[in-house]
N, C-alpha and C positions, 0 to 999 in steps of 0.2 A: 124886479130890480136885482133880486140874488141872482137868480137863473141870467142875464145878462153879463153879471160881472163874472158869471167862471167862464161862463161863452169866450168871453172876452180874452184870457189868454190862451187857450187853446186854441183860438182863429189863428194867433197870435203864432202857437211854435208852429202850427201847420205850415203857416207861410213861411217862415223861417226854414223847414224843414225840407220845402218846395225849393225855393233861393241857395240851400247845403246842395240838395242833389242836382240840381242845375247849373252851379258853380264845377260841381266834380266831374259829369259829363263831359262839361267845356275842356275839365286838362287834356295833356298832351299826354300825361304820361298814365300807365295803369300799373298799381303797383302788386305784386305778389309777394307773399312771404311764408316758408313752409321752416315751421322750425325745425333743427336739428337736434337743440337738447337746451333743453332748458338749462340741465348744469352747468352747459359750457358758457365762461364769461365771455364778455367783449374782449377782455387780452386776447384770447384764442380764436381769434376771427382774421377770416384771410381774404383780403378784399381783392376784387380785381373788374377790370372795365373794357367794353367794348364799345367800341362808336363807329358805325357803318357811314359812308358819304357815296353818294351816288358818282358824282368824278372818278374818286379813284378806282370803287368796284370796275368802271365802266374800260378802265386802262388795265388791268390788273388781272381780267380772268382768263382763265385755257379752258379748252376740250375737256371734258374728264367723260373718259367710259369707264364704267364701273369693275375695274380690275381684280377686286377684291371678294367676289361672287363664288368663288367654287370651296367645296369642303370636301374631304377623303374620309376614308376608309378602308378596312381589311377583313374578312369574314374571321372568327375565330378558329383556332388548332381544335380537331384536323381538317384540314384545308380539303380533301377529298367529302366530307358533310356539307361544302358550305353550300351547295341547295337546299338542304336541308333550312341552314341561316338564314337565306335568302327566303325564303316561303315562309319563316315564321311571323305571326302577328306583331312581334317585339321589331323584327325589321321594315316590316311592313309600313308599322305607325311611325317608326321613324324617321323613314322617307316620307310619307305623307305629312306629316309635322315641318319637314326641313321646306317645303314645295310650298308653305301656308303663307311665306311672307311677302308682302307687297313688292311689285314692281321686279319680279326675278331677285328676291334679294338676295337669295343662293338660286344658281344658276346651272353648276355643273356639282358631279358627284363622282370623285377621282376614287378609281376602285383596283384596289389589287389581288390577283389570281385571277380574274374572269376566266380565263381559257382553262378550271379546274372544273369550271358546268360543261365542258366540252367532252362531249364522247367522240372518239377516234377511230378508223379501223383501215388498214387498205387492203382493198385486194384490186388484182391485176393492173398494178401499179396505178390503182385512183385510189384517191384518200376518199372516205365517205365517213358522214358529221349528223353525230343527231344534235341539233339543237334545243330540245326541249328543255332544258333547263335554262341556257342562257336567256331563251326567248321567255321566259316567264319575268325573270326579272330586268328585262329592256323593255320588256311591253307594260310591265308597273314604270317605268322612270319615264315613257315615253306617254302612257298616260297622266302622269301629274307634270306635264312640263319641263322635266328637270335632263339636262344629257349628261350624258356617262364622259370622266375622261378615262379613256379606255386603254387600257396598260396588257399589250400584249403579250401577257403574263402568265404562266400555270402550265400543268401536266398538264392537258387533257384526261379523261378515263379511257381505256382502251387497251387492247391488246398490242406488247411490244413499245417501244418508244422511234415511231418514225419521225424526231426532230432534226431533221438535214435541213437544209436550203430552203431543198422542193418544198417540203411541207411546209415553213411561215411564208413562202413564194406562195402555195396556194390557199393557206387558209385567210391571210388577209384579203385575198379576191373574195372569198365564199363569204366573210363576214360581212363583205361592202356590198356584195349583192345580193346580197337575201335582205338585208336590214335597210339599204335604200329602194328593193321594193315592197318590205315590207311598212316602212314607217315615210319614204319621200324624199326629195334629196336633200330638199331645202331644211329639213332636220338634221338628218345627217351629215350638214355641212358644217355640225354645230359645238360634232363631237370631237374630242381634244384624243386622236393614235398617241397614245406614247409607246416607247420600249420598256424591256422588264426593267424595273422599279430596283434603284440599286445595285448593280449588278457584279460591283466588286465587293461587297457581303457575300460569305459562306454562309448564313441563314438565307441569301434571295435566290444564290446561284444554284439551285437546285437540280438544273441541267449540268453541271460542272463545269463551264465553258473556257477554252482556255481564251487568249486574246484573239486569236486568228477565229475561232470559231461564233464568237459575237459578234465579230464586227461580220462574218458570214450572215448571221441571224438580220441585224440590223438592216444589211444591204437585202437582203432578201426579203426583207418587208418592203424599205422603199423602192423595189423596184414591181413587187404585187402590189402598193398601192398605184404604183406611175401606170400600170396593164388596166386597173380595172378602171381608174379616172379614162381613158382614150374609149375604151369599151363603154361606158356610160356618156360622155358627149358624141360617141359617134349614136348611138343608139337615139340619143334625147335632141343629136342635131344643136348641140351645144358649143359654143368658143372654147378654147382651150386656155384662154384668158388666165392667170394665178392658178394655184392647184385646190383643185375641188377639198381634197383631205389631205393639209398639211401633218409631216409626222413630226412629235415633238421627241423630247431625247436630251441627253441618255438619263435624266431622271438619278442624277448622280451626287454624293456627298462632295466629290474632286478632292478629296486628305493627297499624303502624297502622291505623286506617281510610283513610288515603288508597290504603295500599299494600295491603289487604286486606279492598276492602269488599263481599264476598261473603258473608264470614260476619259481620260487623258489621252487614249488613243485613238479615237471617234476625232477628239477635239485638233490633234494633229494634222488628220485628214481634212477637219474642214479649213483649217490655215490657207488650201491654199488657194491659186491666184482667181479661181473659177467655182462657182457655185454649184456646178454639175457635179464635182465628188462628194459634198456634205450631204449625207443622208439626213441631216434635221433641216427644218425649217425654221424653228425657235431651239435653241440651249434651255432644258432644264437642270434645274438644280436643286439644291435641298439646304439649306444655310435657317436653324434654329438657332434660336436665344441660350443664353445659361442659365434663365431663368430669374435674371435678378431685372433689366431693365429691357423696356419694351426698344428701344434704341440699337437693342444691340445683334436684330434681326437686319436691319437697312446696312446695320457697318459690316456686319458678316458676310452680306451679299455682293455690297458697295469692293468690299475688299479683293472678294473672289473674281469678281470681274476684272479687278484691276492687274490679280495675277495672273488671270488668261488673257488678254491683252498684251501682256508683256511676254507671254511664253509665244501667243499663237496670237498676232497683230491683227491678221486679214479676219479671227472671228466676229470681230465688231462692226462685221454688216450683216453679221446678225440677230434676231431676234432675241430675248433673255426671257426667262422667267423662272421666279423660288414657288414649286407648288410643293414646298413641305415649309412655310412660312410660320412657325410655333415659338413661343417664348420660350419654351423647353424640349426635349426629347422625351421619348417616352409616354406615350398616351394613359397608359394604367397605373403609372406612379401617383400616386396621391400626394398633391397639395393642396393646403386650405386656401392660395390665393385662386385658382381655379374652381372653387366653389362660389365664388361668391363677385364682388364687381367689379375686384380688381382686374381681373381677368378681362370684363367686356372693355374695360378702359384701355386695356394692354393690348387689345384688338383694334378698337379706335385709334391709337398712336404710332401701331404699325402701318395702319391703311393712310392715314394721314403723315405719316411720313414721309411713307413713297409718295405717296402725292406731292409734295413738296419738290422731291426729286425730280419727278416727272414734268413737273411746272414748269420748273427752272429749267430744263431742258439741258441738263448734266449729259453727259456721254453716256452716263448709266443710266438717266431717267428716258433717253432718248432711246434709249433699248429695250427697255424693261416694259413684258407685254403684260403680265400677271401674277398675280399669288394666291395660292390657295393655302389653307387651314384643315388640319389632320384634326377635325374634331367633332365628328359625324359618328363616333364609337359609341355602343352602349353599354353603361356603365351598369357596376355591381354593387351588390353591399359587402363591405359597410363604407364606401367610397364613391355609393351615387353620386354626390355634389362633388366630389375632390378630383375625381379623374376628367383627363382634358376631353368634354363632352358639351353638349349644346344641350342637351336636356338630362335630369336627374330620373334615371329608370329603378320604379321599383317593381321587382318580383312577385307580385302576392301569389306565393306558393301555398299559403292556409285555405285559400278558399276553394271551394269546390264548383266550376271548375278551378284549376290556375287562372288568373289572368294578371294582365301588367299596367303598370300608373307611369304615368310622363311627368315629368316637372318643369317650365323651360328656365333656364340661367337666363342667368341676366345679359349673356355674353350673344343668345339670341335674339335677345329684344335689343340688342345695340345695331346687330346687323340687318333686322328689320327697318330702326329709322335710319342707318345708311342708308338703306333703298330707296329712299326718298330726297337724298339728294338729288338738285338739281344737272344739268348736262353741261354748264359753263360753273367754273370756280375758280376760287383767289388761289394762289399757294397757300399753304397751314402757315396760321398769324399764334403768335407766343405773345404771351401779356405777362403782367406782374402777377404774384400768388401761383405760378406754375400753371395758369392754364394755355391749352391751345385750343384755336377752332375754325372751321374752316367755314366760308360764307359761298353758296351756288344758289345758282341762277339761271331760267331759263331761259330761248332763245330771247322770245317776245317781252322779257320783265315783266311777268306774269305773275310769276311765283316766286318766290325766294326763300331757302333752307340753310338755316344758321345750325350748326353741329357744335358742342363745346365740351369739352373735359376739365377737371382736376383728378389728379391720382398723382400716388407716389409708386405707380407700377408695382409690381408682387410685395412690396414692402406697405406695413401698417402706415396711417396717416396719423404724426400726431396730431395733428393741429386739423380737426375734421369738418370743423363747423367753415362756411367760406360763403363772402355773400358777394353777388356775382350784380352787375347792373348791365345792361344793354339796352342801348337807344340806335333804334332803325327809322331812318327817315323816310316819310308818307312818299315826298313825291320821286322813290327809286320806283313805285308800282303803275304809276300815271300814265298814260298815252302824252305825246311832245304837240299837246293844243290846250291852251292856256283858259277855253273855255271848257272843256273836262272836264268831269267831275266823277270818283269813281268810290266804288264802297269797296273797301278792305277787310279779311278777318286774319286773325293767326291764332294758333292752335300751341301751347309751350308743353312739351312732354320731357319726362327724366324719367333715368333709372340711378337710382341714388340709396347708397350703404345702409341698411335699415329699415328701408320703407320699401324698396324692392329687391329684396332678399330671402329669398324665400331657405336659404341655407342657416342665417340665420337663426330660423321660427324653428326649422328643423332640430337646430342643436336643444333650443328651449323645449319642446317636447319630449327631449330625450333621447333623439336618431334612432326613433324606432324605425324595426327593417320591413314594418308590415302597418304605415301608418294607417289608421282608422280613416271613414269617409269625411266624418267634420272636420283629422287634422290637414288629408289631403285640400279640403276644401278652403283652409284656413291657407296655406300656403300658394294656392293657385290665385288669394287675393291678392298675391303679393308679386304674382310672377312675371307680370307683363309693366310695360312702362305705364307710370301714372300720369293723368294730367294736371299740369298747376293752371293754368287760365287759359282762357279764352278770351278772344274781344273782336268787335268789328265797330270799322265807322266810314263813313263818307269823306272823302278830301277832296281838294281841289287840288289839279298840279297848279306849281309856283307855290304853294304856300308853303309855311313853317313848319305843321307838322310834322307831331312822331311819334314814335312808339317809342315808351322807355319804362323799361322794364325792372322789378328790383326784387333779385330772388335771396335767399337762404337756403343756404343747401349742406347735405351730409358728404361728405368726399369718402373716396370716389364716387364721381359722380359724372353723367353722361348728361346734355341737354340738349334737345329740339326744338327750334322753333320757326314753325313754319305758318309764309303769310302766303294768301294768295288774293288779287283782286276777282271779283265776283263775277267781269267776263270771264272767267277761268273756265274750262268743261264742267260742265253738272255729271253727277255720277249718272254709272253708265249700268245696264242692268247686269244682277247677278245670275251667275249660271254654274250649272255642273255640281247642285247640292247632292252634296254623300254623305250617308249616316254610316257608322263605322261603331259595332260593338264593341263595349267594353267593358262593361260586366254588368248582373242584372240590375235594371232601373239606371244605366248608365252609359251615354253613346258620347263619339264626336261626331260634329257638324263642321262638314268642311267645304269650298267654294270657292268659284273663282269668279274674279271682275271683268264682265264685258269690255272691252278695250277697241278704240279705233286703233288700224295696225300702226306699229310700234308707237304707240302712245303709251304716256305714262297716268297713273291715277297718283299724284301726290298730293289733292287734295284731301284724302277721304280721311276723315276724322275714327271714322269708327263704322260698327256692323249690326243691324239688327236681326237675332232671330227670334224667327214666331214658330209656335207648336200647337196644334190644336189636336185634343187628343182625338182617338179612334172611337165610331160607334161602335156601341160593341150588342151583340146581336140577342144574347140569351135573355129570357125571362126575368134569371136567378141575378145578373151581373145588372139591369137596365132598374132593377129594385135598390140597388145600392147606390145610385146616383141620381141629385136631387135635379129635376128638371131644367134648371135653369143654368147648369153646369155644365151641360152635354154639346160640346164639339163645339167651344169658343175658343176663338185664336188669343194663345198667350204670348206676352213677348217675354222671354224666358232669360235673358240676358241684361233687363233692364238696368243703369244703375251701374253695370260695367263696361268698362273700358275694352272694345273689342279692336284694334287697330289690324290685326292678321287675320287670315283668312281659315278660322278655326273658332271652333271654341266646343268644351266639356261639357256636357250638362248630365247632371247627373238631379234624378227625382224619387221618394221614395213613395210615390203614388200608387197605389195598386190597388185593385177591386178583388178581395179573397171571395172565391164561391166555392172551396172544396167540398162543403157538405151538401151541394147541389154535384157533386163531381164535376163542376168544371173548369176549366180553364182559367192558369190565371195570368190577368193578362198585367204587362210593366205602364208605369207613368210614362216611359218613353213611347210606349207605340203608338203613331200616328202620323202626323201630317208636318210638315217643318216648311219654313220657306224662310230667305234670305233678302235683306235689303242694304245697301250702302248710305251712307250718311257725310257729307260732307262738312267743314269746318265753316260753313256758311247756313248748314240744319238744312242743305234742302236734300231730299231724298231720293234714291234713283225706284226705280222700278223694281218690285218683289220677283225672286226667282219664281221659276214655276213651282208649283209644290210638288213635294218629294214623300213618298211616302215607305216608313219604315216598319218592318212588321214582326224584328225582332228577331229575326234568323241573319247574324252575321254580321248583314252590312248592304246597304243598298250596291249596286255598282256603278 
């Protein structure tokens, strides 16, 4: 009779507890909440709301190519070493790093001097070219994917300076034909010619060029690239159709004409009434921020157009683009909002702003091809985080050998989950509480990629804490038959003030210039976007369903949120695993996603790697390892969030056998292989394994 009545309520909460979480399933909405601080009251809360409707999305989206893909750079002083630059492991991993993120997230890699890897010489009036150098760092960028925008720029080395006509007349033929048979055309149709970079600067003019003699250079490239285009489709039995390698130009600040009539004079010529005299194809130009608002790169831009127009009317059939698009000048100056999220936010409002422009199809968005970002630099102590960079480099000059640590900003994990927008979207929508965000779409409403901000750009936020609600309705994903029924998941990722900051942590340990392995490793928790939920469910089109979502968050702050229905592509196998030293007991693992051509992967949640260490052969070394231990596949990433096409692993494993003399072998050496993971768990196929054996780096 006892043993009955305590039965009795515990039957009692079970089914109760049965009827709580079956009631909860049934909502509409899934709520997330990630606090910001406990300190901060409700006064200090900054609310703001988005509500998606499938009508208007369905009136409201354009085209969007991903415009905002390319980053620059410059080798370091002196410019005659930068091979030297270019073959170092610190450059190395940097481009390998920049190539890691989904979908081309960075695309091109704008470089200045190239033509300083050139060796030069003539005799009997031919110019002859070792390209040994160039070709070492085109054949690294053309390996990871990435093209050069190629700034026909730099001394050469060589005896004498033969810079006439003839010579940019003939080296631009030698570079187009050696590098379209050496890498194919359909690559090299990819690469962005520009001219030298600047060219009314006394630090760029390095040749001394008066007016007449540039605009000689200029003409003398497009007319070596117009020879070698006729010579490559006569050769390939090719249409003459658009130009194979449009040149971009002049790559110019435009201040005044007095002070800058180099490109004021280019821009003359193309005024007029025929397109045969413009040696460009697209206008570049250079129009930075003062550093205070992200705003004030579109007005700078927005501006200068408006004044070449009015100077020179007929250039506005042509193409535009700012590839020096930065909140500020000067890459090495150290600011703290470049450390930390302000910055990725202040990237998100520039790319989303032209977007807006572009939407609306302004005279100026209706022109505007591109922007790139000067922030591909690596940086130094004591201004690893501060300087305008994409990753925080530190030197570890104590150890024996030297080697170097990455950190990545938050400003590359923002341009990561851009790559995941979709290829249709709204114009950039502004709400109450300062945020904006833009909603895309693909063709089929398949997938759908919500982007969102708060920031008060380079300036501190007082009011930090901000709680954001979004409701997206179930049947924008549906097929248009009323007996349908389809399973959905979304995926909500952020990089937000505090939680992914890894400059932050930095200052708290002290801004050592030589951090330790646990502080490295404490920081690299923090470096990549985190996830706040997940969820999936079945719907019917017609019905009510939603998604409504209810976040807390740190400002500035970045948000993702990406659904897809589950006919969507399954991941697709991974390929091309590289292991890349980096110091002992220490590699990265890097890879790319099989892909149907030009398909995008914007489902994929995340990345699995597996390591299974090496047998290892001696007597002395197979006694130190218990049976049951020997050559099982780990998954070594478990637990983290791996969204790009990388990840560190660093282990302090190792079998000592010196008093046997032998070898001692690292926790890294062995066997790796890679797997993709979508936002619906299902998994693609494991790469082939790869095997590392601790000299260098696989290739």
């Amino acid at each position: 009779m006892t043993d009955t009545m305590w039965m009795l309520p515990l039957l009692i909460m079970l089914l109760l507890k049965k009827i709580l979480l079956s009631y909860l399933f049934s909502m509409e909405s899934h709520v997330v909440i990630v606090s910001c601080s406990s300190s901060v009251t409700t006064a200090e809360l900054n609310y703001s709301s988005i509500q998606l409707a499938r009508e208007e999305l369905a009136t409201t989206v354009r085209r969007m190519k991903p415009f905002w893909t390319s980053t620059g750079l410059c080798p370091p002083e002196p410019r005659n070493t930068s091979g030297i630059f270019w073959r170092s492991r610190d450059s190395m991993m940097n481009l390998e790093l920049i190539a890691s993120l989904p979908n081309r997230g960075i695309s091109h890699v704008r470089i200045h001097w190239l033509l300083e890897l050139l060796e030069v010489s003539k005799k009997q009036e031919q110019f002859r070219y070792n390209f040994t150098e160039l070709d070492a760092l085109l054949d690294h960028l053309h390996n990871l994917h990435l093209y050069p925008g190629f700034e026909l720029m730099g001394i050469p080395n060589g005896s004498g300076q033969p810079y006439s006509p003839a010579f940019w007349f003939d080296v631009v033929q030698q570079l187009v034909g050696r590098y379209a048979n050496r890498y194919g055309i359909q690559y090299l149709k990819e690469w962005r010619f520009e001219t030298w970079n600047e060219p009314d600067l006394h630090g760029y003019n390095l040749l001394n060029f008066t007016v007449k003699e540039y605009l000689s250079y200029v003409f003398a490239i497009t007319k070596g690239l117009h020879i070698i285009t006729e010579d490559i489709n006569a050769r390939q039995n090719m249409s003459s159709k658009g130009k194979l390698f449009p040149l971009y130009g002049p790559a110019g600040l435009f201040k005044s004409i007095e002070h800058h009539p180099f490109c004021w004079s280019v821009l003359k010529i193309c005024n007029s009434n025929t397109t045969v005299d413009c040696p460009f194809d697209t206008i570049t130009f250079h129009r930075k921020g003062n550093g205070r608002w992200a705003s004030e790169v579109l007005d700078g831009g927005r501006q200068l157009f408006e004044e070449m127009l009015k100077s020179y009317p007929n250039v506005g059939r042509l193409k535009f683009a700012n590839d020096e698009a930065d909140p500020i000048a000067g890459w090495s100056t150290a600011r703290p909002f470049q450390a930390d999220v302000r910055y990725a936010a202040m990237l998100f409002s520039i790319v989303t702003q032209h977007w807006s422009t572009i939407a609306a199809g302004d005279t100026f968005g209706r022109r505007l091809l591109f922007l790139s970002h000067d922030n591909a630099f690596l940086s130094y102590y004591p201004y690893v985080f501060e300087q305008r960079t994409l990753f925080a480099r530190f030197q570890m000059n104590l150890t024996n050998p030297p080697h170097v640590q990455f950190i990545v900003k938050p400003v590359f994990s923002v341009l990561g989950m851009l790559a995941n927008l979709a290829p249709f979207a709204e114009p950039t929508q502004y709400v109450e509480g300062n945020v904006s965000y833009v909603v895309s779409v693909d063709k089929q409403r398949s997938y759908l990629c919500l982007m969102a901000s708060r920031s008060n750009d380079s300036f501190p936020m007082w009011v930090q804490r901000s709680h954001l609600n979004v409701t997206i309705p179930c049947d924008m994903f549906c097929p248009v038959r009323s007996s349908m029924v389809c399973r959905i998941s979304y995926l909500i990722e952020v990089v937000q003030s505090g939680r992914n900051d890894p400059f932050q942590l930095w200052h708290k340990q002290g801004k050592p210039p030589f951090p330790s392995t646990e502080q490295l490793a404490a920081m690299r928790e923090m470096q990549l976007p985190s996830v706040l939920h997940s969820g999936s469910r079945v719907v019917k089109f017609g019905g009510t369903s939603s998604i409504d979502i209810s976040l807390n968050l740190c400002g500035p702050w970045i948000v993702s949120i990406r659904v897809c229905i589950e006919d969507h592509t399954a991941p697709g196998r991974v390929q091309n695993v590289r292991i890349r030293e980096v110091f002992r007991d220490e590699v990265l693992v890097y890879w790319k996603l099989s892909t149907r051509k030009h398909a995008k992967c914007r489902c994929i949640q995340t990345y699995e790697v597996w390591y299974k260490s090496a047998a290892f052969r001696t007597a002395a070394v197979e006694k130190g390892l218990k049976q049951n231990d020997k050559r099982k596949w780990r998954h070594i990433n478990m637990a983290k969030h791996t969204p790009f096409m990388f990840y560190q692993y660093a282990s302090n494993i190792s079998f000592r056998a010196e008093e046997h003399n032998e070898k001692v072998s690292s926790g890294v050496i062995g066997y790796y292989k890679v797997r993709a993971v979508d936002i619906f768990g299902r998994r693609g196929s494991f790469s082939k394994t790869t095997y590392y054996g601790g000299i260098g780096g696989t290739t």
